[in-house]
N, C-alpha and C positions, 0 to 999 in steps of 0.2 A: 111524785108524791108532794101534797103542798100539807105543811102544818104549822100551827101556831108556834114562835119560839120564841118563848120570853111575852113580856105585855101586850106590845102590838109591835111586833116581828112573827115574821112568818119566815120559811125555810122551804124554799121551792129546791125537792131533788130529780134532778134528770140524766139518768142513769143513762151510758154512753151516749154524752153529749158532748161535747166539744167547746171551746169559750166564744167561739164565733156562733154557733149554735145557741146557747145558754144567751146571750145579748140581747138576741133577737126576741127572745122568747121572752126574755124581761121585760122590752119594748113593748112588746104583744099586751103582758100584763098589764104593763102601765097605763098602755092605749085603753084598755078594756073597764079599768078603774074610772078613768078620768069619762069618757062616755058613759058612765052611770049618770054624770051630773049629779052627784050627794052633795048637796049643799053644807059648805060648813064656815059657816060665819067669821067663828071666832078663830079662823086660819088666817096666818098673817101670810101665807106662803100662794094660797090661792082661794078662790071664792067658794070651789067647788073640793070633793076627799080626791087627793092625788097620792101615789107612790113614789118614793125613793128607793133605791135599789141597787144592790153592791151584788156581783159577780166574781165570781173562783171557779174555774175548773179544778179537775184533779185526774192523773194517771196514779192510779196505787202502785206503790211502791215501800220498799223498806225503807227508803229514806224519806217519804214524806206522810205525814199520817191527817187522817181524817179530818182532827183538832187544827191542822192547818189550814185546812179547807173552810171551816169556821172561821177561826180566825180574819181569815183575808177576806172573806165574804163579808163578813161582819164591820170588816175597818174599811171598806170599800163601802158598804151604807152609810155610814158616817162621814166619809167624801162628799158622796152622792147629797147630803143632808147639808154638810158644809155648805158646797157649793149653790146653795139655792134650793137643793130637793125637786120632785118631780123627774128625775135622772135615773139612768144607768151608770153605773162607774165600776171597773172590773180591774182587777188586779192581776200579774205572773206568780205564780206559786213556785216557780224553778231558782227565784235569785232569793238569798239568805238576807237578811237585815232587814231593814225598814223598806215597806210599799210604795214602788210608784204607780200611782193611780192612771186609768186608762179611760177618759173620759167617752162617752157614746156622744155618735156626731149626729 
């Protein structure tokens, strides 16, 4: 299920999918964007509309809930943005505290 979330965010879900799985498919995405060739000018980041893109799995469970699946997906775009955009960058949902980001190679 892909939907708008927020301005221009979007919330791609894919329901038993796996983080190695979910990468690929973001790749898939990105690749699919960027071969439109949309021109866009006044992008400092490229000539043409490209995607950035933060990854999260999730196993439900009692101790991890939904809002963290957001969460990390979400500070995982902002990585992905950080570091230049046009990326994948995915996060572990298993360790408590602050994210280490997992760069797509």
């Amino acid at each position: 299920m892909l939907a708008r979330y927020g301005g221009e965010e979007f919330a791609c879900l894919l329901p038993e999918t796996g983080l190695g799985q979910a990468m690929r498919k973001a790749e898939e995405l990105g690749n699919a964007v960027q071969e439109l060739g949309i021109p866009h000018a006044s992008s400092g980041a490229a000539p043409i509309v490209t995607i950035s893109r933060g990854v999260a799995a999730l196993v439900p469970s009692t101790e991890l809930q939904a809002r963290e699946l957001v969460r990390i997906a979400d500070e995982m775009l902002y990585e992905a943005k950080r570091k230049g955009r046009n990326r994948t960058v995915s996060g572990p949902l298993d360790l408590p505290g602050p994210v280490t980001p997992t760069p797509s190679s």
